[in-house]
C-alpha positions as CSV (number, residue, x, y, z in Angstrom):
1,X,53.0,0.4,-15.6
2,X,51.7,-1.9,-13.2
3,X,50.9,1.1,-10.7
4,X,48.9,2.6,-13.7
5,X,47.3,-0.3,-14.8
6,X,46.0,-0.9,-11.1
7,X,44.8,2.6,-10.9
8,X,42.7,2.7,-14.1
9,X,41.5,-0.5,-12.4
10,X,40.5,1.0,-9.3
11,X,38.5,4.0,-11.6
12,X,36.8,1.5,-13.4
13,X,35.4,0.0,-9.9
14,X,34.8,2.8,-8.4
15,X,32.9,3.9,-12.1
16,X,30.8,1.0,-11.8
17,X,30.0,0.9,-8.4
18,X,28.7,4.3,-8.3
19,X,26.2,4.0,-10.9
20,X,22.8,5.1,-9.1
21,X,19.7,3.1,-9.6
22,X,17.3,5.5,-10.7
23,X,13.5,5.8,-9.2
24,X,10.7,8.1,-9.0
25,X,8.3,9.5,-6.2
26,X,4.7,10.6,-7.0
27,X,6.0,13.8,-3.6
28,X,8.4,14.1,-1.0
29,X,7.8,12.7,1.9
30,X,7.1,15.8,4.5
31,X,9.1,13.7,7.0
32,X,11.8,10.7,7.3
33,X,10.0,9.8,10.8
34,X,7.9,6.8,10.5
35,X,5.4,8.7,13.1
36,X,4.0,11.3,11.0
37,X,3.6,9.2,7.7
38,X,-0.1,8.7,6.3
39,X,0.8,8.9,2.4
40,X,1.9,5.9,0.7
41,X,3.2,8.4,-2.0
42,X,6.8,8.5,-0.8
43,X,6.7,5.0,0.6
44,X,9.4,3.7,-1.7
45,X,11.9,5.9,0.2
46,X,10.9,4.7,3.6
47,X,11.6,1.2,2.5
48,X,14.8,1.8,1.8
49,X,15.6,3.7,5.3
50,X,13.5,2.0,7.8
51,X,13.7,-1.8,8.1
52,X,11.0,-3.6,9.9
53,X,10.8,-6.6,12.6
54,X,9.8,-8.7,10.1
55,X,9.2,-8.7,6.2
56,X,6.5,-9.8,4.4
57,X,7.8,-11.5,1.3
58,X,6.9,-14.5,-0.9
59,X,3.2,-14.8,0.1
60,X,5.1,-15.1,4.2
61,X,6.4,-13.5,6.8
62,X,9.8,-14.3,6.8
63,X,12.7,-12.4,9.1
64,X,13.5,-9.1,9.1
65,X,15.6,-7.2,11.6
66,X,14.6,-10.0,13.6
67,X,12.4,-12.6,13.7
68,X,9.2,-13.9,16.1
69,X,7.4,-17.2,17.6
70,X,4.3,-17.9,19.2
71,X,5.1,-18.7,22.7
72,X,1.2,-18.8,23.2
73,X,-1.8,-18.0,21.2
74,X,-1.4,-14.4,22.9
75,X,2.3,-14.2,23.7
76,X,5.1,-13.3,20.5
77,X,8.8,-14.2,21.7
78,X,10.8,-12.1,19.4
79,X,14.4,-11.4,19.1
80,X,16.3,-9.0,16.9
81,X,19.0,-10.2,14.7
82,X,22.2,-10.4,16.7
83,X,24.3,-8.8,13.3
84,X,21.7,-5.8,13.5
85,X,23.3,-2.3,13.7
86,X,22.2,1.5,13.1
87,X,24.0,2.8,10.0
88,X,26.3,4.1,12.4
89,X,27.5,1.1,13.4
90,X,25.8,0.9,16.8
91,X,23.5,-2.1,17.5
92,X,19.7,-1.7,17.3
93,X,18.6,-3.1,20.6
94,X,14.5,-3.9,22.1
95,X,14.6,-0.6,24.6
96,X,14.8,0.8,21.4
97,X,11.8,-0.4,19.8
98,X,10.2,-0.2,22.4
99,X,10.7,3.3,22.7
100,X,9.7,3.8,19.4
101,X,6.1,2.1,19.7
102,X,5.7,4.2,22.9
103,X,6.1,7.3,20.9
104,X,3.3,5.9,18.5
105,X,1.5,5.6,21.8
106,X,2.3,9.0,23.1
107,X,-1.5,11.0,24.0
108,X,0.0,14.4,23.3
109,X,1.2,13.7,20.4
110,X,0.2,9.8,18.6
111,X,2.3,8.5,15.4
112,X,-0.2,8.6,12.6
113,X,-0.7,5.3,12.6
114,X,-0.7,4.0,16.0
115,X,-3.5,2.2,15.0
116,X,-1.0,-0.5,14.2
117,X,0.3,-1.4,17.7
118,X,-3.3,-1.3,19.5
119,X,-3.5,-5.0,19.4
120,X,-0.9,-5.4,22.1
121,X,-2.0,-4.9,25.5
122,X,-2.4,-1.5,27.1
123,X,-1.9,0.6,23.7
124,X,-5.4,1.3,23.7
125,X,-5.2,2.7,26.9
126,X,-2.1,4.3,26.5
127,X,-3.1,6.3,24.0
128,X,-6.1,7.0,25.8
129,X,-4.2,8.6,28.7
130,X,-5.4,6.0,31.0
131,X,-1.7,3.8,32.1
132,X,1.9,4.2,32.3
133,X,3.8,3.1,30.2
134,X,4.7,0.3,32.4
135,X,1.3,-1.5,31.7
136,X,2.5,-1.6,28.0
137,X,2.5,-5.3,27.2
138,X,5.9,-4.9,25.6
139,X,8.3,-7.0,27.7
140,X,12.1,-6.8,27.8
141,X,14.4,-9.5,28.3
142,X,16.8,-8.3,31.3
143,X,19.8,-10.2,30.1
144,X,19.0,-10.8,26.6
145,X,19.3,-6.8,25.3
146,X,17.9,-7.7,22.1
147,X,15.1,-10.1,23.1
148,X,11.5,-9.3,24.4
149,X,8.3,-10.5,24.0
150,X,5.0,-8.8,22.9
151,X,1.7,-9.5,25.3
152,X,-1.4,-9.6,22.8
153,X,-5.1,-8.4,23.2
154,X,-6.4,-11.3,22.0
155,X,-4.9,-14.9,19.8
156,X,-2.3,-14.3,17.4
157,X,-4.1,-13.8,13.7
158,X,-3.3,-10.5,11.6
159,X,-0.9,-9.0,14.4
160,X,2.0,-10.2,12.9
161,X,1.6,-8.2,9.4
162,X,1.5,-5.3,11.3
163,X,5.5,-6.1,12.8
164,X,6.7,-6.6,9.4
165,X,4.9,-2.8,8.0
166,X,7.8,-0.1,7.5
167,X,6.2,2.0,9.7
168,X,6.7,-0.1,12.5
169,X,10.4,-0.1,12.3
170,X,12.4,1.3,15.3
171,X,14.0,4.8,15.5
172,X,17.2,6.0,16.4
173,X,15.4,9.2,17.6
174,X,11.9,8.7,18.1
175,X,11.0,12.4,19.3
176,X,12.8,13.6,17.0
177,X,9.5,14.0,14.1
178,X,11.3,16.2,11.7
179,X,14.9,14.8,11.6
180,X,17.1,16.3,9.1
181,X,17.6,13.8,6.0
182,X,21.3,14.2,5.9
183,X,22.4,13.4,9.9
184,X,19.2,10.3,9.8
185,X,20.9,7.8,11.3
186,X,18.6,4.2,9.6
187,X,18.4,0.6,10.4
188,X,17.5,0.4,6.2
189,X,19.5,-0.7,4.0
190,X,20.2,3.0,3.2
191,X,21.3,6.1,4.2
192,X,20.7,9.7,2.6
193,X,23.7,11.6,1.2
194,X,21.7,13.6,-0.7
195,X,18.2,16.6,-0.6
196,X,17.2,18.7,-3.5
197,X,13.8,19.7,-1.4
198,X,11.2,19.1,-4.5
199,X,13.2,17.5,-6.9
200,X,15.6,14.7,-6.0
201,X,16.9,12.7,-3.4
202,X,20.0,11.0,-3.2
203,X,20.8,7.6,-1.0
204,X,23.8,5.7,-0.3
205,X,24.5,1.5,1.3
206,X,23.8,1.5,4.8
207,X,27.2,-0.9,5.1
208,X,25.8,-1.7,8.2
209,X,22.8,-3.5,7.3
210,X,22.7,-7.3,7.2
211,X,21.7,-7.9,3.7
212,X,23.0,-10.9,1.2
213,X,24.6,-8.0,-0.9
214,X,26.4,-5.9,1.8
215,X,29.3,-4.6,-0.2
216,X,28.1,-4.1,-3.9
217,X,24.8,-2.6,-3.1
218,X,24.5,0.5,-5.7
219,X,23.6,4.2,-4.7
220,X,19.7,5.3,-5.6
221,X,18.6,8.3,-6.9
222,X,14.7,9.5,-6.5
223,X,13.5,12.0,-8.5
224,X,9.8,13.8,-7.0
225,X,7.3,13.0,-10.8
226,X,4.2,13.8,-10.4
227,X,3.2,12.9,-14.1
228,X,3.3,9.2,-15.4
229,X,3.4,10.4,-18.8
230,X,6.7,12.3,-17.4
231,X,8.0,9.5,-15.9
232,X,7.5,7.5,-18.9
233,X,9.3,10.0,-21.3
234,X,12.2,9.5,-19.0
235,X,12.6,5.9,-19.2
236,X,12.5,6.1,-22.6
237,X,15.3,8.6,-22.8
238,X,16.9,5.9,-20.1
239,X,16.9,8.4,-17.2
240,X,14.9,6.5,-15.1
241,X,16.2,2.6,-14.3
242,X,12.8,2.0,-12.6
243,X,9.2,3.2,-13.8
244,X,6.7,2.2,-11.3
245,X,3.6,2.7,-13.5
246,X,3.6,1.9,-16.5
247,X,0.2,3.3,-18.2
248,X,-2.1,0.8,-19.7
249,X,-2.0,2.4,-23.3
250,X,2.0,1.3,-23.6
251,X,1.1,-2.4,-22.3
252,X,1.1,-3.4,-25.7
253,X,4.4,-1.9,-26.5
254,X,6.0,-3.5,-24.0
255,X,4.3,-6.4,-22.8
256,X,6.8,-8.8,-24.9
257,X,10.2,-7.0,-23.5
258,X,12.1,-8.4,-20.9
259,X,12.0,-4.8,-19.0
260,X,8.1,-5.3,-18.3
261,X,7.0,-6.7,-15.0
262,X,3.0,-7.5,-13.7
263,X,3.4,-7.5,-10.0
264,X,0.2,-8.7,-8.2
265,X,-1.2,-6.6,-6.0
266,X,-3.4,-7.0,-2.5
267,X,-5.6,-4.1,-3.4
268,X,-9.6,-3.4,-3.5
269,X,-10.5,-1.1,-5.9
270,X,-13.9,0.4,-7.0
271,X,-16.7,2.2,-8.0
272,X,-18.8,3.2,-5.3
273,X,-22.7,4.9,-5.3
274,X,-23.0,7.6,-2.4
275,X,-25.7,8.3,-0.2
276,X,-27.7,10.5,-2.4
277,X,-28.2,6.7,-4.1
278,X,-28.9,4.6,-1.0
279,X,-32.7,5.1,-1.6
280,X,-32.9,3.9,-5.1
281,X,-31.5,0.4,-5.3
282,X,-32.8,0.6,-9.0
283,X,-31.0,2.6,-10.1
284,X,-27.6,1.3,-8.8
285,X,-28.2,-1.8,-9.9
286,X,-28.8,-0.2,-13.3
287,X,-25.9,1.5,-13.1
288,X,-24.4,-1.5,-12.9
289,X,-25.7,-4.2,-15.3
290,X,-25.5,-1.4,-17.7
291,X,-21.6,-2.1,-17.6
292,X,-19.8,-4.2,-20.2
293,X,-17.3,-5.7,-17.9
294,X,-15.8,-7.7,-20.9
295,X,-15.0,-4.2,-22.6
296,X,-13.3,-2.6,-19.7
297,X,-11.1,-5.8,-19.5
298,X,-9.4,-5.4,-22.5
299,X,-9.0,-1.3,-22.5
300,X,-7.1,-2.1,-19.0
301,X,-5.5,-5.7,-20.1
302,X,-7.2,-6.8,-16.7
303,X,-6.8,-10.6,-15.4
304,X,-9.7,-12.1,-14.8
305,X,-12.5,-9.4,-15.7
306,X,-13.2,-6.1,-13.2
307,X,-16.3,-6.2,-11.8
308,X,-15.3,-8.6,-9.4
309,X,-12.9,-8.3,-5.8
310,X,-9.6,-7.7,-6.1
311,X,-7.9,-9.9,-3.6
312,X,-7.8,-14.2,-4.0
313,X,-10.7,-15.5,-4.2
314,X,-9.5,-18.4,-1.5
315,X,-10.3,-15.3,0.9
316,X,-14.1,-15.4,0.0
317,X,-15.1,-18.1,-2.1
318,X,-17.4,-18.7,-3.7
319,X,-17.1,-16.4,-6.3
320,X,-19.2,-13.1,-6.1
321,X,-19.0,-10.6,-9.1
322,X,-21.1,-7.6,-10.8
323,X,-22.6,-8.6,-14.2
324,X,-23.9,-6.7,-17.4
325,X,-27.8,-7.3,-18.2
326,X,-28.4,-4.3,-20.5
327,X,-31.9,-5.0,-20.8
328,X,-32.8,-5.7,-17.3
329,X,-30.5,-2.0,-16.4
330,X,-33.0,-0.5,-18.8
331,X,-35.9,-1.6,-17.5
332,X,-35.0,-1.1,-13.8
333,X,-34.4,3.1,-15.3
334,X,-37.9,3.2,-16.7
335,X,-39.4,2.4,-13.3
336,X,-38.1,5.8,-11.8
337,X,-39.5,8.6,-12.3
338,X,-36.9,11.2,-13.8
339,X,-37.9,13.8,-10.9
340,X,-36.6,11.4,-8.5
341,X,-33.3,10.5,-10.6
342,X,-30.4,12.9,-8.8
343,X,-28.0,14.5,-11.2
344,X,-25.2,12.3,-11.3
345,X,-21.6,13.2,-10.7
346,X,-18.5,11.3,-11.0
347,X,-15.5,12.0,-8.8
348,X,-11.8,10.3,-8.8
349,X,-8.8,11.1,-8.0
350,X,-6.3,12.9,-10.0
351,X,-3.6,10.6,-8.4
352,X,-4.7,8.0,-10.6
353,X,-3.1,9.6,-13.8
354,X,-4.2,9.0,-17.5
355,X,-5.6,5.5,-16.2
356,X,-8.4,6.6,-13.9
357,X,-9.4,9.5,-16.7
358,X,-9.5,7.1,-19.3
359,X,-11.9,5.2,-17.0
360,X,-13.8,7.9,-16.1
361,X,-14.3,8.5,-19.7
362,X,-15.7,5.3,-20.5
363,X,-18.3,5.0,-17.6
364,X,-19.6,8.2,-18.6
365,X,-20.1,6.8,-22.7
366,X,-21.5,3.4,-21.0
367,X,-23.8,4.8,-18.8
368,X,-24.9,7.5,-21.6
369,X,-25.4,4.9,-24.3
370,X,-26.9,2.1,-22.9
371,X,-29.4,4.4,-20.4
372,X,-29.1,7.8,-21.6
373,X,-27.7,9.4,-18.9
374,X,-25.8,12.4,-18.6
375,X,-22.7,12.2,-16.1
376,X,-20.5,15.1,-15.2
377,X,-16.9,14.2,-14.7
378,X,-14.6,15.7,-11.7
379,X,-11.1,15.2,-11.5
380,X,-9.3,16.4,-7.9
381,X,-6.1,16.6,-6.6
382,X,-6.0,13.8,-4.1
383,X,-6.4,15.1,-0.4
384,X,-9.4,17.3,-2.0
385,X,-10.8,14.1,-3.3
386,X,-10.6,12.3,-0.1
387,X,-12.1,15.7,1.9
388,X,-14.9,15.4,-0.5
389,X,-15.7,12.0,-0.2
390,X,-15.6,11.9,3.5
391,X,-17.6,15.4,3.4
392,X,-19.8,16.3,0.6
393,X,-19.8,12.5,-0.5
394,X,-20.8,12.7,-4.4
395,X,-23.1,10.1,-5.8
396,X,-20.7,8.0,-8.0
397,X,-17.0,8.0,-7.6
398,X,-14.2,5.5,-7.3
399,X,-11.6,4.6,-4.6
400,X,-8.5,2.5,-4.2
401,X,-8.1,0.5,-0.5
402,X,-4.1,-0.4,0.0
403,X,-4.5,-2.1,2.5
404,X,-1.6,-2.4,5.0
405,X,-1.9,-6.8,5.3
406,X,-3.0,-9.6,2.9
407,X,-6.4,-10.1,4.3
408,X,-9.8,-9.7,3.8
409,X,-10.9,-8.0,7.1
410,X,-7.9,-5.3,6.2
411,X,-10.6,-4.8,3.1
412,X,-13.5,-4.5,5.0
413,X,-12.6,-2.2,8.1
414,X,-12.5,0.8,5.7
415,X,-16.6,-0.1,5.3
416,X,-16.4,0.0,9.3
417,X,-18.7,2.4,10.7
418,X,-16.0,2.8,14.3
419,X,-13.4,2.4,11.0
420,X,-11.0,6.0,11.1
421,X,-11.5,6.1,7.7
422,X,-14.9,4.9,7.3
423,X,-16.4,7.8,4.3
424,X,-18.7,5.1,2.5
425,X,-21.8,5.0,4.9
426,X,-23.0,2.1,3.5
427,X,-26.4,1.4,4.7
428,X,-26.5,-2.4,5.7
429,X,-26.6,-2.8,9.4
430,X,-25.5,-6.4,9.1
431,X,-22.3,-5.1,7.0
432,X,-21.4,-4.2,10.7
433,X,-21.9,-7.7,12.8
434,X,-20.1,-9.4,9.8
435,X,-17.0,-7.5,10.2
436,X,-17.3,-7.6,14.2
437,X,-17.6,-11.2,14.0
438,X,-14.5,-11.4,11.6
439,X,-12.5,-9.6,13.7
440,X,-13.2,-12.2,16.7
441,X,-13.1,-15.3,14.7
442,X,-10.2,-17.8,15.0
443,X,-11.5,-20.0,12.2
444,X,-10.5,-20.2,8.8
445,X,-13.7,-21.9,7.1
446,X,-15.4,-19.4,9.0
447,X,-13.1,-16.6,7.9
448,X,-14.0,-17.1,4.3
449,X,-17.6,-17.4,4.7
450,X,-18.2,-13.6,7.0
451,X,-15.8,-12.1,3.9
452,X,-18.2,-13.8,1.5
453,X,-21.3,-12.4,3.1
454,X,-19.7,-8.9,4.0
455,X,-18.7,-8.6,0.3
456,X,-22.3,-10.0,-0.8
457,X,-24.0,-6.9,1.1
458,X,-21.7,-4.4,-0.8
459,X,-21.1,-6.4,-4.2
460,X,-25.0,-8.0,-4.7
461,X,-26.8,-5.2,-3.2
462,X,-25.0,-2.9,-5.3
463,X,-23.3,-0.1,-3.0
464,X,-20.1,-0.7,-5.0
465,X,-18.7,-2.5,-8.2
466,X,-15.6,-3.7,-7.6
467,X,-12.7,-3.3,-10.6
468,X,-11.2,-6.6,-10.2
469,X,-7.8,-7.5,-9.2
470,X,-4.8,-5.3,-9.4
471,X,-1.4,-5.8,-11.2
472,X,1.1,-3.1,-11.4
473,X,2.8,-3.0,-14.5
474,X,6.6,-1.9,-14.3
475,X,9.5,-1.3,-16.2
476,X,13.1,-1.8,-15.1
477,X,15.9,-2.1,-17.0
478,X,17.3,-5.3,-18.0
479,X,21.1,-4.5,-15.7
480,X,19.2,-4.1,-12.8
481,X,18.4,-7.5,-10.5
482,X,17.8,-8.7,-6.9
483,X,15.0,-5.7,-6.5
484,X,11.8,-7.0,-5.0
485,X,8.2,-5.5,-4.7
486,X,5.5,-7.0,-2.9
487,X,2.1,-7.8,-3.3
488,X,1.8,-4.5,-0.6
489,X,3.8,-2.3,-3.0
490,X,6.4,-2.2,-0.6
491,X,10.3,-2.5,-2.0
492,X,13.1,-3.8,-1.6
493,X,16.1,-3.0,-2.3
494,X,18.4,-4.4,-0.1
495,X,20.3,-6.7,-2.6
496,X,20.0,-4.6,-5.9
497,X,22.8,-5.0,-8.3
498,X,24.2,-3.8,-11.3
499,X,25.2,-7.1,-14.3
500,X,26.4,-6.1,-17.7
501,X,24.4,-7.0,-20.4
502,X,25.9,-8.7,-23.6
503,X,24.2,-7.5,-26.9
């Protein structure tokens, strides 16, 4: 009896513990190597696989694998965590970071986003072709395997959000850029056990990892949605445990329950005028004062009102915002000649599901009823959108920065003219000494006042109109705790668990 009753014991366990927390992914990743991502589409699953240096977490940085001082204004002394190990049990030493940022570095063949590591010194030239990697200002510790220390470019400021991005974290194989899923060996929390190319992917507890829940932590499952509305139908049915995006029209339905989460996010969304617009300031500012702010607000349940940045206003106080003046947007249309009015066109991305069409929608009625204008709509599958916009740029469409730290010049080098992603060609050549001398600036005050007056050249002179600030409304289901999601949209899983409920 006893022998039984500890067996139906040990099933009950194991029954529990093997109940997968269930996810989705907008697409598969194309790779598991941190060196070719670009998308932040399958980030979820690189959280989970790849741990960082450090974690940004709580409005801080705060330790990751390891942690890091200031030994100077341009020295970091870092160290990783002496419990660190690969999910094979092995430990995760410096060489091996290091390795992995010289891969990024590598001429022939860069990481995506070696931006990251050029403001150490000698990445620039490293992935330039001009030094060895010996001039690499990435210092090991001789007698101290996991200690080294990183040699900056210039003072510390923004460097260190970069060592707590997933991308950054270090590989077991770093030339390795298409490693098979199911012999990845992680320094995440978890490891892969499981790839239905296209459809789902299964992950088990890296038992490894140094985590405050190493031993209960419960196996995920991501399925590949593409549809919120798909997604939605699933946690309904109670096949999904975690809906990352929950679409504005259910807020009200669930803005009560205990399943429904507003996570702030550091994003800078808007609505942008192209170049065919740049020599008719009338008419962008018509465009938008003819805008009820107030109205858009309540469709999309926003906190404060859009038309202002979408980041803390700390950052770039004081205040700067877009505002409606109906009669003024009128009177600024019947100064142009309709010859010299362009056909107007607005673009956005498909990616943004019902959301972004709803809002599409409604600029289109606005700018049709208050000044009579006709504007075609144009959905597009993302990378289309993006080719367009850094092509053919249309004249009206919006766009969505996620930027990769808290801060404002992480806004502003998209609007860059040497930024890699610069498509916005915004015609105001002091836009460009603003965000030069932000880049160079040690002080705060100072700080706040070049994000002021960069924003003021975009926001007052109307190039864009900014949607406001950002919350991502999520579901999860009551069991589930100890998840985390930033105000970066990374997560973190690394002490999820499972409670019983009691109804």
């Amino acid at each position: 009896m006893n022998r039984l009753l500890a067996f139906l014991i040990l099933l009950t366990v194991q029954a529990s513990g093997e109940t997968p927390f269930r996810l989705s992914l907008a697409s598969e990743p194309a790779s598991l190597s941190t060196l070719e991502q670009k998308s932040s589409s399958g980030a979820y699953l690189i959280d989970q696989i790849h741990a960082p240096l450090l974690r940004w977490q709580d409005g801080k940085i705060a330790p990751g694998l390891g942690q890091c001082h200031a030994k100077n204004p341009q020295v970091l002394q870092c160290e990783i965590n002496s419990k660190a190990r690969w999910s094979n049990g092995e430990p995760i030493l410096a060489r091996q970071l290091r390795d992995t940022y010289l891969a990024f570095l590598d001429t022939t063949h860069p990481g995506i986003r070696a931006d990251l590591l050029l403001g150490i010194q000698g990445a620039s030239d490293l992935l330039n072709g001009k030094a060895a990697p010996s001039s690499f200002g990435f210092r090991l510790q001789q007698k101290k395997p996991r200690a080294f220390s990183l040699q900056l470019v210039q003072p510390l400021d923004e460097f260190e959000f970069n060592l707590s991005n997933p991308l950054l974290a270090p590989l077991w194989n770093p030339q390795d850029r298409h490693p098979d899923p199911l012999q990845l060996i992680t320094s995440g929390p978890y490891v892969v056990n499981q790839w239905q190319s296209g459809k789902k992917i299964g992950l088990v507890a890296n038992k490894y990892y140094v985590s405050q829940n190493p031993g209960d932590r419960p196996p995920l499952e991501m399925s590949v949605i593409t549809e919120d509305t798909v997604a939605m139908a699933l946690y309904q049915k109670a096949e999904l445990d975690f809906l990352r995006h929950l679409p504005t029209l259910y807020i009200p339905q669930w803005k009560d329950s205990p399943q429904f989460h507003k996570v702030p996010q550091f994003r800078f969304d808007f609505f942008a005028f192209g170049p065919a617009l740049d020599a008719l300031p009338d008419l962008r500012r018509a465009l938008s004062e003819s805008l009820a702010y107030s109205e858009l607000q309540q469709m999309f349940w926003a906190e404060p009102r859009p038309g202002c940045p979408g980041f803390a206003e700390k950052l770039y106080a004081p205040p700067i915002c877009s505002h409606t003046d109906t009669a003024d947007a009128k009177k600024l249309l019947a100064n142009i000649p309709a010859e010299k009015r362009p056909n107007l066109r607005f673009v956005y991305s498909k990616a943004g599901g019902d959301d972004h069409e709803r809002t599409a929608q409604w600029l289109q009625d606005q700018w049709h009823k208050v000044l009579g204008l006709e504007v075609s709509l144009q959905a597009l599958e993302n990378k289309t959108f993006l080719h367009e916009i850094a092509t053919n740029t249309p004249p009206v469409f919006r766009r969505g920065i996620s930027p990769d730290r808290p801060t404002c010049l992480a806004v502003l080098e998209n609007f860059s003219l040497s930024g890699g992603e610069n498509a916005f060609h915004v015609p105001e050549p002091e836009l460009e000494k603003k965000i030069t001398a932000l880049k160079k600036t040690q002080s705060a005050q100072q700080r706040q006042k070049l994000c002021h007056d960069a924003l003021a050249l975009l926001i007052s002179h109307d190039h864009i109109v900014a949607t406001g600030p950002m919350y991502f409304s999520i579901l999860v289901q009551a069991e589930w705790t100890g998840w985390r999601l930033n105000n970066l949209n990374q997560l973190d899983l690394s002490d999820l668990r499972r409670t019983a409920i009691s109804h």
